[in-house]
N, C-alpha and C positions, 0 to 999 in steps of 0.2 A: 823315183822314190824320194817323200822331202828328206830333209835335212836331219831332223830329229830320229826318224824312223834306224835311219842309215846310221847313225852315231850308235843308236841303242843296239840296234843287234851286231853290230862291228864289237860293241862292248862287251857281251855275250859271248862271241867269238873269241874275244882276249881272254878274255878271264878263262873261259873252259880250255884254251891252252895251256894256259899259266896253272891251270891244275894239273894237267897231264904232264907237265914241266916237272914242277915241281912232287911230281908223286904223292899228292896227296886224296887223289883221286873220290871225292866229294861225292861227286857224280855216281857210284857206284854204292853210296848209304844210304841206308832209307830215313835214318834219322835227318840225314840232311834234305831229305825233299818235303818232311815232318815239319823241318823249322821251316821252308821254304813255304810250305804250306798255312802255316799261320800265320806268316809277317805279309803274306797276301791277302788275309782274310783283315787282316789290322790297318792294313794298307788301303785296298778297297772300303773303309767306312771314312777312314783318317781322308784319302785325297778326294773320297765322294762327298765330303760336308765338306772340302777347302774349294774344290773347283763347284759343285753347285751354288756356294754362297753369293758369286764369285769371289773369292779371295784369291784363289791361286787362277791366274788362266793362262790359255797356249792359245798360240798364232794358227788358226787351221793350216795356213799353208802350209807347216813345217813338220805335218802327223797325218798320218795315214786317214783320220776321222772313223776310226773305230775305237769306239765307246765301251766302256766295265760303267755303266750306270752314265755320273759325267766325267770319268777321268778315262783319258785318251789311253792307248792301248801300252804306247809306247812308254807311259811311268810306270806302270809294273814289268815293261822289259826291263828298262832301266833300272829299277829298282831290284830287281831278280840281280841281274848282274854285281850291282854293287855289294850286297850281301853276300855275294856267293864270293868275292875276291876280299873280305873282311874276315870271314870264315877260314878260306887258304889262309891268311895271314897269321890268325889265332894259331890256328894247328900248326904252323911251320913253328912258329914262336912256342908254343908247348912244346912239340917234340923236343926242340932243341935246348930244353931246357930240361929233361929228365934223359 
C-alpha cells in the first residue's frame, strides 16, 4: 500500500480513537456527518480546480490512483480526518468551558 494511502487511513484510525477517548463520540451525530458532508462537497470543487490546473499534484506512486474527478482518493481521507480531530478539539474546549 504506498505511503500516502497508509498515513491517511492510520490518520482516520487516530482520530476516531481519540474520540472514543476522549467521549466525545462525534461519530454517533448526524450533524456531524452533515458538516462532514459539505466540507466534502467544497473540498471536491476546491482540490478538483487545484490539482486539474495543475497547481497542486501528487507523486502516483505514493496514492492508491483512485480519482474523485482529479483529486486522489486519499485528500478526502485526509481531509476527513483532519476535521474530524478539529471538531473533537472544539467540543472538548466548549465543554470545558461551560
Amino acid at each position: 500500500m504506498p505511503q500516502y494511502t497508509i498515513i491517511a487511513v492510520l490518520s482516520v484510525a487516530l482520530v476516531f480513537v481519540i474520540d472514543i477517548t476522549l467521549k466525545t463520540d462525534l461519530y454517533k451525530k448526524s450533524k456531524f456527518w452533515l458538516f462532514q458532508l459539505m466540507t466534502f462537497v467544497i473540498q471536491f470543487f476546491a482540490d478538483g480546480y487545484l490539482t486539474s490546473r495543475p497547481i497542486y499534484i501528487v507523486n502516483p506512486a505514493h496514492i492508491l490512483k483512485i480519482y474523485l474527478y482529479t483529486t486522489p482518493l486519499e485528500n478526502f481521507i485526509f481531509g476527513f480526518s483532519m476535521l474530524y480531530l478539529v471538531v473533537i478539539i472544539y467540543e472538548k474546549l466548549s465543554i470545558s468551558k461551560t
